[in-house]
N, CA, C and O atoms as a MOPAC input file, in Angstrom:
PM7 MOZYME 1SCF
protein

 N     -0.36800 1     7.33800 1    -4.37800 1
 C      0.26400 1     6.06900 1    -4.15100 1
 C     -0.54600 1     5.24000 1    -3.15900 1
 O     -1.01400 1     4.12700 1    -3.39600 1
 N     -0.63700 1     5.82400 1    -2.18300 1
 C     -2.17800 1     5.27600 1    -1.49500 1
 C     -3.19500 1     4.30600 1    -2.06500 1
 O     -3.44900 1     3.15100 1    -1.72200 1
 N     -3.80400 1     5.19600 1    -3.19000 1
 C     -5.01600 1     4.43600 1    -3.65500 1
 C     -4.22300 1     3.25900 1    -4.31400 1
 O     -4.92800 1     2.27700 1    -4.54700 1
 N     -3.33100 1     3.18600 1    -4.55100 1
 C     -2.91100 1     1.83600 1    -4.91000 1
 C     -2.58800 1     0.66400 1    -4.52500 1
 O     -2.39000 1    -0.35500 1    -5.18800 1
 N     -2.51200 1     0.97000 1    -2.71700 1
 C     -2.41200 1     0.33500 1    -1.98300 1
 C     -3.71700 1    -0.68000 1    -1.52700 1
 O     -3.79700 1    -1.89700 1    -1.35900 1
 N     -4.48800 1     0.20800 1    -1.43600 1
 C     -5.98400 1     0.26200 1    -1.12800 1
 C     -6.57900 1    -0.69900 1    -2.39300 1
 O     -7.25400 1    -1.62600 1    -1.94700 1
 N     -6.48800 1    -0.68400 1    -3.71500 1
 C     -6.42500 1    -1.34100 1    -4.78100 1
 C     -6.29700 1    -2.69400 1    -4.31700 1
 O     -7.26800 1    -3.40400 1    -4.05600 1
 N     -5.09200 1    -3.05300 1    -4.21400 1
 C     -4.28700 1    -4.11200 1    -4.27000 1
 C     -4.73300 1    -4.61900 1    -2.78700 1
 O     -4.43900 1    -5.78100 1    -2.50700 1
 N     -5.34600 1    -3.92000 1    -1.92100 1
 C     -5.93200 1    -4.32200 1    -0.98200 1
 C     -7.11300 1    -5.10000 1    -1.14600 1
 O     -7.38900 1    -6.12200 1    -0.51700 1
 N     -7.83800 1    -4.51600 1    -2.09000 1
 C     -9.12800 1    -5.36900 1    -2.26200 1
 C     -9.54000 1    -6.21400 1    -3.12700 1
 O    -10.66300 1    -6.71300 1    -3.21200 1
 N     -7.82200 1    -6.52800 1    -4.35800 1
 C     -7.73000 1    -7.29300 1    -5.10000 1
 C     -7.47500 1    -8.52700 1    -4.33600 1
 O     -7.94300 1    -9.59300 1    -4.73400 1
 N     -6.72100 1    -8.44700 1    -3.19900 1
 C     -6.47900 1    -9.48600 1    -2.49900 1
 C     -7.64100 1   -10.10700 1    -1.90400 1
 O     -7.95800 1   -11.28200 1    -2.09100 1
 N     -8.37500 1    -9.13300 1    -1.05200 1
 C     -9.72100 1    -9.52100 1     0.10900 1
 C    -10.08700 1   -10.62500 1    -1.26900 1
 O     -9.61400 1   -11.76100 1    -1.24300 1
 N    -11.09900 1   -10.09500 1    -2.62600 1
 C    -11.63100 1   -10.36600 1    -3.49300 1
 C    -10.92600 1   -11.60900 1    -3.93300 1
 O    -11.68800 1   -12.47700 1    -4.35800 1
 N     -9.75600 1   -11.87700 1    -3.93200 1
 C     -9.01800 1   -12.98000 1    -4.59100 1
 C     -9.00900 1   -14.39100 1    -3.43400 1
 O     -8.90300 1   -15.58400 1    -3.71800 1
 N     -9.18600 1   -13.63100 1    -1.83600 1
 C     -8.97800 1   -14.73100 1    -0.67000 1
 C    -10.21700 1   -15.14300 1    -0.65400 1
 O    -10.37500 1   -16.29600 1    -0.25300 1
 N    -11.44800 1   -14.36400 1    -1.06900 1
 C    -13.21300 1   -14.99600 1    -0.75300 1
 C    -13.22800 1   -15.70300 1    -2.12900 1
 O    -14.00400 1   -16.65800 1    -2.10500 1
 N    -12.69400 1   -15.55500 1    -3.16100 1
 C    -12.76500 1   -16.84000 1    -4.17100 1
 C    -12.08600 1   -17.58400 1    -4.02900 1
 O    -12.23000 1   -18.35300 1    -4.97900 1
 N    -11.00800 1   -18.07800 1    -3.12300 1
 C    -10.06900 1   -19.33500 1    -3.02400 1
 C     -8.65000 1   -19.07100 1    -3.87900 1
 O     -7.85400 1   -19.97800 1    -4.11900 1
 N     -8.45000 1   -17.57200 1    -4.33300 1
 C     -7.48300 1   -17.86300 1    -5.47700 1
 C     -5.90700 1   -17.42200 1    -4.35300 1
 O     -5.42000 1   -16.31100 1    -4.14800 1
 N     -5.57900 1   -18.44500 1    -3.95400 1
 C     -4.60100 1   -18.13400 1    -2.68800 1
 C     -3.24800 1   -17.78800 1    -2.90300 1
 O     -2.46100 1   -17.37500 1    -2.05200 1
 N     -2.98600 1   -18.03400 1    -4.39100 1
 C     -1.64900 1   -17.04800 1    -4.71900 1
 C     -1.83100 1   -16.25800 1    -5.53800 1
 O     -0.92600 1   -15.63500 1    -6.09400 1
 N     -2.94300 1   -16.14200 1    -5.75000 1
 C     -3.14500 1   -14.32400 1    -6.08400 1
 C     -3.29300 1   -13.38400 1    -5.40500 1
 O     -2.99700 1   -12.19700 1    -5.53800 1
 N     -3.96700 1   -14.17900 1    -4.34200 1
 C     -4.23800 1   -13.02500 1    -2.48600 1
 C     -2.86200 1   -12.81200 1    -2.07200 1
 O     -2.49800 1   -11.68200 1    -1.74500 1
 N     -2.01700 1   -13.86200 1    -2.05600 1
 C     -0.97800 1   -13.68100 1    -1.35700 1
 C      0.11600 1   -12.52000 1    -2.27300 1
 O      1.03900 1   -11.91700 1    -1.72700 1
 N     -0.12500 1   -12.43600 1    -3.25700 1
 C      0.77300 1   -11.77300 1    -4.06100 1
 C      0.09800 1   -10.36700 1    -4.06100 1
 O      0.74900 1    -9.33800 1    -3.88100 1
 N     -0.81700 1   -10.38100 1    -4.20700 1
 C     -1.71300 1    -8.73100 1    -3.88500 1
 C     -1.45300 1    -8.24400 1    -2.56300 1
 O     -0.99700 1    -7.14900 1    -2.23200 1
 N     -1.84000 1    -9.30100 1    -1.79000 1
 C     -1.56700 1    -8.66300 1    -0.63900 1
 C     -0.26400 1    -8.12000 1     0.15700 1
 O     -0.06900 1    -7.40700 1     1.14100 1
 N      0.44700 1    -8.76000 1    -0.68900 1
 C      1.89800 1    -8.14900 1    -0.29100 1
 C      2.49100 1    -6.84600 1    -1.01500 1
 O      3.39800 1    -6.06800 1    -0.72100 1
 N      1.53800 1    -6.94600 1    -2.15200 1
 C      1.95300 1    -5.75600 1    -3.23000 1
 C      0.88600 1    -4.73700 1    -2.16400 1
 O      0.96100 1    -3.56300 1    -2.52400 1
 N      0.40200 1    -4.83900 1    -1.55100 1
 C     -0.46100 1    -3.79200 1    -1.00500 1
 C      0.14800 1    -3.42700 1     0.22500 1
 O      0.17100 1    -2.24900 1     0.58200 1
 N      0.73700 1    -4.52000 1     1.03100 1
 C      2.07100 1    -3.79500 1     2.00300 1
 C      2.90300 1    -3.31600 1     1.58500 1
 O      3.21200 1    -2.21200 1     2.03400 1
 N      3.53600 1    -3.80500 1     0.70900 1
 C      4.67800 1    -2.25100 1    -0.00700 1
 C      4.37100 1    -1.32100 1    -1.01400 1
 O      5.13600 1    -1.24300 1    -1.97500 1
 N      3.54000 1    -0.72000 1    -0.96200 1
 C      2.82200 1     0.32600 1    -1.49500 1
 C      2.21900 1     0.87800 1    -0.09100 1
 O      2.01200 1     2.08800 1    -0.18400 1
 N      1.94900 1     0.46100 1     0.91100 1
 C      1.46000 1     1.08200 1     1.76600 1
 C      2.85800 1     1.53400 1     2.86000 1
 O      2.57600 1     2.50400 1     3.56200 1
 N      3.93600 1     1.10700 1     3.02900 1
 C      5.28700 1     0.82800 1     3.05900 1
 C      6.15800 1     2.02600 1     2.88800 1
 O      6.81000 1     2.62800 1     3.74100 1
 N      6.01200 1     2.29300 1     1.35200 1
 C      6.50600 1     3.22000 1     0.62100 1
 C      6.06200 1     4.35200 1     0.83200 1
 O      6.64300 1     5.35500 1     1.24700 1
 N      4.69300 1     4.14300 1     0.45300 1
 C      3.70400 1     5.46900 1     1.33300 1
 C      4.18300 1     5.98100 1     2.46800 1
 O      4.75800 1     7.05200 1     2.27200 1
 N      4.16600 1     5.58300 1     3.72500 1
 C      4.23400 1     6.03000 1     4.34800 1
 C      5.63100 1     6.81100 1     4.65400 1
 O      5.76900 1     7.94000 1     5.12500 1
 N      6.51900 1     5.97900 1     4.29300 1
 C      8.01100 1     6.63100 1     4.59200 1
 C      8.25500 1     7.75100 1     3.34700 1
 O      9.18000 1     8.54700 1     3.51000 1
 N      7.46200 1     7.83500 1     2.12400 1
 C      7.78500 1     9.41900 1     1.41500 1
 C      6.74700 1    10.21500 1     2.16900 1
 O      6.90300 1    11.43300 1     2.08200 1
 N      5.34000 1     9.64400 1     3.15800 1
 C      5.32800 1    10.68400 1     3.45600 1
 C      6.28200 1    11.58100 1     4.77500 1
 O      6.46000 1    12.78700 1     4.94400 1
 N      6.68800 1    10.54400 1     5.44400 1
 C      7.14100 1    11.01600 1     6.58200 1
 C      8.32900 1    11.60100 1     6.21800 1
 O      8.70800 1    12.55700 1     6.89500 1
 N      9.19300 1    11.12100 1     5.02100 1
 C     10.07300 1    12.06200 1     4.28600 1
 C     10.01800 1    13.65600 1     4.36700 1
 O     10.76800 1    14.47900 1     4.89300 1
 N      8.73500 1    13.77600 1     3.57700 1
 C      8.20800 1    14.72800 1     2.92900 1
 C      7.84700 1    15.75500 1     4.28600 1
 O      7.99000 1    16.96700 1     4.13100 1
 N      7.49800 1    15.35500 1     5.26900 1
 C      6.64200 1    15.76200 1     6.46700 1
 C      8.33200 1    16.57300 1     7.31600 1
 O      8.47100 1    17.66100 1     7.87300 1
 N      8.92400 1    15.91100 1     7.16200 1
 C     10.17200 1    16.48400 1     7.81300 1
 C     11.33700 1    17.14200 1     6.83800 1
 O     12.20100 1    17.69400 1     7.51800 1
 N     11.56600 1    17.21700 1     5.46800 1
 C     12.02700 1    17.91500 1     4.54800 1
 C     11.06300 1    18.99500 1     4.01100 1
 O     11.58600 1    19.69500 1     3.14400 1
 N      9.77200 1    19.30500 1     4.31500 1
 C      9.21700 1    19.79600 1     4.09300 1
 C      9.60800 1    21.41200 1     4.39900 1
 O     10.53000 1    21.62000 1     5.18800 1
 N      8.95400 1    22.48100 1     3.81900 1
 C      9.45900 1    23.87500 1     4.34200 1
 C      8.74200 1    24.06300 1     5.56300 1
 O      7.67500 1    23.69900 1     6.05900 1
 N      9.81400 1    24.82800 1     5.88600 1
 C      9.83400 1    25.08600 1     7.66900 1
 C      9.62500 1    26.66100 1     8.26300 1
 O     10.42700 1    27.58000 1     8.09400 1
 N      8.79300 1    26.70900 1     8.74200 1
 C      8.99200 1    28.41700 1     9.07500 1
 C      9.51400 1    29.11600 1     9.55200 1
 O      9.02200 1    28.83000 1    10.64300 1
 N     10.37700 1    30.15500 1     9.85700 1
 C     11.17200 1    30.63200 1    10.83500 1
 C     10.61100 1    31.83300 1    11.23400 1
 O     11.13900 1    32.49500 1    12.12800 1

């Protein structure tokens, strides 16, 4: 899910150095919530995770 973030990260950079400013803006927001999401399944995952006793 990451790399998709990262994606949409550089669809944006790539879309803001050609002038295309609501395509940056729309990538780039799709790349904060993907990065968003990321992080909170992982931190999910990080604390539901198995535990040792």
């Amino acid at each position: 899910m990451l790399r998709w973030g990262i994606i949409f990260l550089i669809i944006a950079i790539i879309a803001a150095a050609l002038g295309f400013g609501g395509l940056a803006g729309t990538a780039a927001m799709a790349a904060k919530i993907v990065f968003v999401v990321a992080i909170i399944i992982f931190l999910v995952s990080l604390f539901t995770g198995r535990k040792r006793l």
